[in-house]
N, C-alpha and C positions, 0 to 999 in steps of 0.2 A: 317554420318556413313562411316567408312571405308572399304578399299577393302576387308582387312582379316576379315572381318563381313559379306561377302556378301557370300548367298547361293542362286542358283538360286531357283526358286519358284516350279519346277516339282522337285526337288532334297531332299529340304526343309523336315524331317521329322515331323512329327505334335508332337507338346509338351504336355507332361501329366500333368493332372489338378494339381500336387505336385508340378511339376517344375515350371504353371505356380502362383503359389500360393506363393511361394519364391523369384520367379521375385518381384512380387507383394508389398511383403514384404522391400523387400531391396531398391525398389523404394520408397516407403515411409519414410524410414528412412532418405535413404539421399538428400529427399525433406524438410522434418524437419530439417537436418541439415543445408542445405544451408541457408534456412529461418532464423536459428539462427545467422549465420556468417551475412546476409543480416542485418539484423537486430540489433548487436553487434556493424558493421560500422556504421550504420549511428545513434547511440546513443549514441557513444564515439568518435565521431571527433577527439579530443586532440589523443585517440589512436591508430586512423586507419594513423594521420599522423605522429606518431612513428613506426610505424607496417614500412610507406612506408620508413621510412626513415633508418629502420633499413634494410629494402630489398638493400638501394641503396648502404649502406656502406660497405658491403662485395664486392657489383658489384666494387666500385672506388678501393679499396686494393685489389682485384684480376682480373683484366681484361681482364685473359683467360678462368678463372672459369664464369665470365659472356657472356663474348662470346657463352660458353660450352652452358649454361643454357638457352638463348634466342633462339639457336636454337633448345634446344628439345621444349620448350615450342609454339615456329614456328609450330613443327610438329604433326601430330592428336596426344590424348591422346592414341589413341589405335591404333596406327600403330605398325606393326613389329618394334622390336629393329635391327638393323644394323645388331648387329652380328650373330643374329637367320638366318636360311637356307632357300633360296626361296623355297613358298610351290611345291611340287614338285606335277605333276602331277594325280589325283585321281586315282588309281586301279580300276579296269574294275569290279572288285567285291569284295565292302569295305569289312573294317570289321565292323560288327555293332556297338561296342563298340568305333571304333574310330569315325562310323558315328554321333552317339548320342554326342560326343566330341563336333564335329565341329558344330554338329547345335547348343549346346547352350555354348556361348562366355562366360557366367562366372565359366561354367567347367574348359572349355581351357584355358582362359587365364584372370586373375581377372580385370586387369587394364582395357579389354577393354570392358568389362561389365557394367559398367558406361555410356558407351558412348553412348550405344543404346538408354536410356532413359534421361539420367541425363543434364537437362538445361546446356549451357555454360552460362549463366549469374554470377555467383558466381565468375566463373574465369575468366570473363572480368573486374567484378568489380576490383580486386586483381591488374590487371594491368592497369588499368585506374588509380589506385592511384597511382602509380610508378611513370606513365608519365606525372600525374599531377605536382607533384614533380620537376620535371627533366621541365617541360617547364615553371614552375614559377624562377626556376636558370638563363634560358634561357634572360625570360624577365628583370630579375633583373643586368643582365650582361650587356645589349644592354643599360639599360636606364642608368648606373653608365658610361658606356662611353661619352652616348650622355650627362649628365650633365659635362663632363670633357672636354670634347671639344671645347664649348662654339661658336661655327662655327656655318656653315650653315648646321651642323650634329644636331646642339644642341637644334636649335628651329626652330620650326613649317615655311617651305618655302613660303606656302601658307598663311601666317596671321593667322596660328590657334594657337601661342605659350603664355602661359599663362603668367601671373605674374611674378612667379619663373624662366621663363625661358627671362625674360628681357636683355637688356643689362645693363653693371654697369651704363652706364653714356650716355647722349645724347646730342644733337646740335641741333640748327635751322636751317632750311636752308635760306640764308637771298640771300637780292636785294642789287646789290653794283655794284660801277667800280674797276675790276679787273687788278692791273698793276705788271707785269713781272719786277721791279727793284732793282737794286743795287747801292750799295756805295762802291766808291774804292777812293784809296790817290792819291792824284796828287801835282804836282808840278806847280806852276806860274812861269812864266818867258818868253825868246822870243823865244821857241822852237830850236830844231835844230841848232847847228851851221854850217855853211857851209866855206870851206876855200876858198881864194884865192893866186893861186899860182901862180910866174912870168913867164912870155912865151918869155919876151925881156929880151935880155943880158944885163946888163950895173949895173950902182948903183942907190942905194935907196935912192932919193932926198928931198922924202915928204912923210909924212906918217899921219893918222888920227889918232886920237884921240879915245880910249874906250870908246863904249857908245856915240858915235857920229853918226846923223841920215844922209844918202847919197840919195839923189832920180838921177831921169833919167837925163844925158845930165852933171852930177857934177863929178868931180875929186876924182877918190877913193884913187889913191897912185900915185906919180909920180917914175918915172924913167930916171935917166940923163937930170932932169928939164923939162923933158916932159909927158902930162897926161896920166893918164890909166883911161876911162871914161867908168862909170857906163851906160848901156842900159839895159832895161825892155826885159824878152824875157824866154822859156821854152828851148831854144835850148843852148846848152854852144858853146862857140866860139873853133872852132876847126880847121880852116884852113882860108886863107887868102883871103880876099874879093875881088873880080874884075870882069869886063867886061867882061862876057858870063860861069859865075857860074850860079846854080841853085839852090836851097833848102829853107829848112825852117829856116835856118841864115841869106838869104838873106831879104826873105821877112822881116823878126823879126828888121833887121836892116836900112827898107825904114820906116817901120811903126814910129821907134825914129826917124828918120830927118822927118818925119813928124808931129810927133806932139811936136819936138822943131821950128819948122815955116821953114824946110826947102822943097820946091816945085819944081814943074819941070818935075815931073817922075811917073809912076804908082807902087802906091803900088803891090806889086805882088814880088813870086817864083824868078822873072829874073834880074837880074845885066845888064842892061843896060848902052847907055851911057849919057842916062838924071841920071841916078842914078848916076854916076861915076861925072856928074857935079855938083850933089848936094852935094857929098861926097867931093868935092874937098871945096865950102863953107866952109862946117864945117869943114875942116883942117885950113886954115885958120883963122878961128873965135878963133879956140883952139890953137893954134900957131905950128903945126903941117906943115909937111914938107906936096904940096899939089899937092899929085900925083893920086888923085882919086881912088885910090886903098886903104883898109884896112889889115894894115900888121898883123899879131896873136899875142893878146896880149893887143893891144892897146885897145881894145872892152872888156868888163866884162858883160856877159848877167847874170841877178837874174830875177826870178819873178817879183819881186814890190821892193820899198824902202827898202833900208837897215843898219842895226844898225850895228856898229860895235862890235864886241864883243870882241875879243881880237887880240892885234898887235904881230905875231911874228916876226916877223923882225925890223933891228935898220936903220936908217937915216944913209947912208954914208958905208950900207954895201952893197957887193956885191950881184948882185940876174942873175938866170939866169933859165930855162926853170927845172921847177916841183919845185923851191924852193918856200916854205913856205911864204910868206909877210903878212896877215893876216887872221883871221874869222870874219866873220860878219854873222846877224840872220835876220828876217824881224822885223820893227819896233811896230809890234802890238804884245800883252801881248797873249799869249798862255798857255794851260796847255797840260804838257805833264804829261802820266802813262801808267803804264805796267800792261798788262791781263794776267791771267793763257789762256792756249790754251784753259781747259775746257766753258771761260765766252766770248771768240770770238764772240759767238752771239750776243754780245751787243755790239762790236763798229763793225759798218756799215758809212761806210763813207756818209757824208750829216745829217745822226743823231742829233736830237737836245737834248739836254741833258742840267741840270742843273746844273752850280759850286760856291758850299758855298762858301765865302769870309772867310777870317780870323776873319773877324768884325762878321761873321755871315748873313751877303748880298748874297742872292741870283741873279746870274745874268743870263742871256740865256748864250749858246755856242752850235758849232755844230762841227762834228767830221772832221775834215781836213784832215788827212792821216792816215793811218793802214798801219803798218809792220810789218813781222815775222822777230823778229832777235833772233839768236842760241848762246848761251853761253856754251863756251866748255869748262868751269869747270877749275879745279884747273889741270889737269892731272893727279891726283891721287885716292882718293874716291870719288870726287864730279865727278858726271856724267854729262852728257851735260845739257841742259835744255835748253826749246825753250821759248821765251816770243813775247807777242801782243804789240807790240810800239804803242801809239795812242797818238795823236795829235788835241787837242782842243781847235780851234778857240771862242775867246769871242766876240760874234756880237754886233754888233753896237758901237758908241761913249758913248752910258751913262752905258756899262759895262765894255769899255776902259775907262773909267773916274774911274769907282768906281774901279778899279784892278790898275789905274796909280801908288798908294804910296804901294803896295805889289810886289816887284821883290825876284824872288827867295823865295815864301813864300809857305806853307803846305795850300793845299785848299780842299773840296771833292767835286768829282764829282758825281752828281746822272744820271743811264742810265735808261733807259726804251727800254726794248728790245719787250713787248707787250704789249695792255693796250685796255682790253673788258668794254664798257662801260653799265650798268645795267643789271647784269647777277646774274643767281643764283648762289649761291655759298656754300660749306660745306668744313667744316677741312681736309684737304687731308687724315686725321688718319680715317675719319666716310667711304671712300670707303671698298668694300670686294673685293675682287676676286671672280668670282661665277663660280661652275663647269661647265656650260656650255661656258667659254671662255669671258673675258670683264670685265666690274666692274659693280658694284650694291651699293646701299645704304637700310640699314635697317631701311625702315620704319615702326614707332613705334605709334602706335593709342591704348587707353587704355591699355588695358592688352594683348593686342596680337600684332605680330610684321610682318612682311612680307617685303622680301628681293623681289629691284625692281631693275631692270636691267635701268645704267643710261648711256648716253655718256660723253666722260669730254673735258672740252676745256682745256682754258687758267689757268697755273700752278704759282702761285704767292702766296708770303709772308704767306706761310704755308695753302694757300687753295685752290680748284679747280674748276671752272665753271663746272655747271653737266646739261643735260637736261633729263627727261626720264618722262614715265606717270604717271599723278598723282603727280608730284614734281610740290610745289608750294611753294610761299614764305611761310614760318613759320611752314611748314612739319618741326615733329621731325625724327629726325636717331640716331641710334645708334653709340657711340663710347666707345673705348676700355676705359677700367679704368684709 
């Protein structure tokens, strides 16, 4: 009941048995009528959900007009209208005729004569249908997403998702060794070539042969009839040998006279003068002037034996300190090839790796040297570009044998940069992303599905090592179409 209804109880005049015999009457009528409306709904379905739906479609084409309308219907049925004047205070001595007004409400005012008696149920029904309406839109909007989505929006997270909400397609999760590799082109032949250039002035007396093998203590090239002798060593010869030098050329060059049989002196950093009499021997033996001293030039330190590879200098021509005389490579078969920067993880120097033969032979090899070298393009559109130089030793003699009749031939190399042995594994395409941060796989058991949270290892040949709970070998997961 509302305010404007309300008289206090000492004020309240008493009603005559006519007025209340009229109340009486008009409650009954529109008790009968409600019962009709009541009773019209729920025996015409099909038309109480046109009734609602003809309510919604003025709301949707006029959105001010329902705005309008939701808040009178907000407000009591028989509250003052807005624009009517606050009741103003009662006179200290009504009139009687406006007293008798105000105590009975369907005098004064018809709308809110209803409200005294008249059940809200009729018009909660009216609006219960509405918002029936409006929350089956609701639901029917939310589920048209979650079937479009096909995500971790679209079926059930917890294992509750039906049939219909399956994925197109699944995988097993299997038991395997999982390996990190690749196949790149390579090249056979003796690696690298390295030059040698003259340090002594004079002429070109004697010159090798291409493709001619040179080990420790032999004649690489002469000059004015006299040797330029091959020594083993990491150090290049850079300044001239004698009595109370120091370094890692000296040692490099007691270690050769001693293992061509010459004695006397300790291996070691110091130039002595047991060393200076052993060095004086092998002047002599070599027919070398025999002053105990090693002048630059006369000394060729390489790693190991050496193949010649190509002569640029002629017999009989002049040579003198930074000129050209030849290259030479070491005498065991190599493959070299070049990495994008992005595949560097795969050569790790000491790496053992596999190279096809041309025949189709596989042999072992292991990675000998890595370098970055930068090509600086044409200077025009082509841009610089950086490349991974790698160098692939073939170990042993029986894959120096099998690689002896291919120089200079097209071989591949295979890398393995990782390689998990009996792990589970699924399609890299069967991982999700899950909201809460990490990846998951959807596991699929009958007709319901549930997204598990998994870790992933090892990334290889299109699959990924996973571990997580409940993964086991022959778990199905979902994967895309």
């Amino acid at each position: 009941m509302s305010e404007a209804a309300v008289v206090p109880d000492d004020t309240s005049p008493e009603h005559t048995p006519s007025e209340t015999s009229r109340e009486q009457a008009q409650l009954t009528a529109r008790s009968e009528r409600a019962h009709a409306e009541t009773q019209a709904g729920h025996a015409h379905p099909e038309a109480r959900s046109g009734r609602a739906h003809a309510e919604t479609q003025p709301e949707q084409a006029h959105p001010e007009a329902r705005s309008e309308r939701a808040h009178t219907e907000t407000q009591p049925e028989h509250a003052p209208r807005e624009t009517e004047p606050q009741q103003a205070q009662p006179d200290p001595q009504p009139d009687p005729a406006q007293t008798e007004s105000q105590s009975d409400p369907a005098r004064s005012d018809p709308r809110s004569a209803p409200a005294l008696t008249e059940p809200s149920r009729p018009r909660r029904h009216r609006r219960r249908g509405r918002k029936a309406v409006i929350a089956v839109g609701v639901i029917a909007a939310v589920g048209g997403a979650a079937a479009a989505g096909l995500g971790l929006a679209g079926r059930d997270g917890s294992g509750g998702g039906s049939a219909t909400q399956l994925p197109p397609a699944t995988a097993d999760v299997t038991r395997q060794t999982l390996k990190d590799s690749q196949s790149e082109d390579g090249e056979l032949g003796y690696g690298t070539a390295t030059s040698a250039t003259g340090r002594i002035p004079g002429t070109v007396t004697e010159l090798p042969d291409a493709g001619e093998e040179i080990t420790r203590g032999r004649t690489l090239y002469e000059v004015d009839d006299k040797p330029v002798t091959l020594m083993y060593g990491a150090t290049p010869a850079y300044r001239d040998l004698k009595p109370g030098v120091e370094g890692a050329d000296v040692e490099a060059l007691e270690r050769n006279l001693d293992a061509l049989g010459y004695s006397g002196f300790t291996v070691d950093d110091e130039y002595t003068d047991a060393t200076a009499d052993a060095v004086e021997e092998w002047q002599e033996d070599r027919g070398l002037d025999e002053t105990g001293a090693v002048e630059l030039g006369r000394v060729v330190f390489a790693p190991a034996a050496v193949r010649v590879d190509a002569v640029e200098a002629e017999e009989g021509a002049a040579t003198g300190p930074g000129q050209k005389v030849l290259s030479y490579t070491g005498t065991t078969q190599v493959v070299t090839l070049e990495l994008d920067t992005a595949d560097q993880r795969l050569a790790k120097k000491g790496t053992k790796v596999a190279v096809e033969l041309p025949d189709g032979t596989s042999v072992e090899g292991r990675i000998e040297d890595v370098s970055t070298e930068i090509d600086p393009g044409d200077g025009g559109e082509q841009d610089p570009t950086t490349k991974v130089k790698v160098t692939v030793a073939l170990d042993g003699a029986k894959a120096q044998k099998a690689a002896a009749s291919y120089v200079l031939a097209a071989v591949n190399v295979f890398f393995t940069a990782g390689e998990r042995k009996n792990v589970l594994t699924v399609p890299i395409a069967a991982l999700v992303a899950l909201p809460e941060g990490g990846f998951g796989v959807e596991v699929v058991r009958g007709s319901t599905t549930a997204y598990v949270s998994v870790e992933t290892g090892l990334f290889a040949n299109g699959r990924v090592e996973i571990t997580g709970e409940g993964i086991t070998e022959g778990t199905r997961v979902g994967m895309p179409a």
